[in-house]
C-alpha positions, 0 to 999 in steps of 0.5 A: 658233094654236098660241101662242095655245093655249100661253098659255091652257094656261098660263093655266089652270096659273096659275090652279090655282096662284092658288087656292093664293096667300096672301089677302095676295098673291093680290089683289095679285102674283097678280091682276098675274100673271093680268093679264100673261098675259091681256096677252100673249095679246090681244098674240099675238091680235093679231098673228096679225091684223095687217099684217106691218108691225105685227106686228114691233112687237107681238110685241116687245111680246108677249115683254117680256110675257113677260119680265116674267112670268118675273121676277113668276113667280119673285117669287111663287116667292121670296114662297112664293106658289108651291110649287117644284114648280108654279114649275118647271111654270110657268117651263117653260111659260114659257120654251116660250112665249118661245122660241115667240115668238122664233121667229115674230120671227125668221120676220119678218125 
């Protein structure tokens, strides 16, 4: 599943920009961050099994997900978490995997 496998590669980009974290953040908006993105994808894992009648319901909860890891992502950006350069790596990543989503919703309907 070609979603699936977008977040995991993402996963993995965030996890090397983890290991750059300040101790202080890394435990608290990183370890947020990490979980979100784990979140996500049993959402989409999800999905890709359920009944069309839930799957609706589920990606909606996949792309406020989503939503929410573009606001923490530019969060750890601001906090200097996150260097510029990975921040656009990663909001990129992001914003394909939101657009990824969209389309499989509006397929749905």
């Amino acid at each position: 599943m070609p979603l699936a496998h977008k977040i995991c590669e993402f996963y993995k980009l965030f996890h090397k920009c983890l290991i750059l974290f300040p101790k202080h953040e890394k435990y608290t908006l990183g370890q947020k961050i990490e979980n979100t993105i784990l979140e996500a994808l049993e959402l989409i894992l999800s999905a890709s099994y359920a009944v069309s009648v839930y799957k609706k319901d589920i990606l909606r909860k996949a792309n406020n997900k989503i939503d929410l890891l573009k606001y923490l992502v530019r969060l750890a950006q601001e906090t200097e978490s996150v260097k510029p350069k990975n921040y656009l790596t990663l909001e990129q990543a992001i914003l394909e995997i939101g657009k990824m989503i969209g389309g499989w919703r509006r397929y749905l309907k």
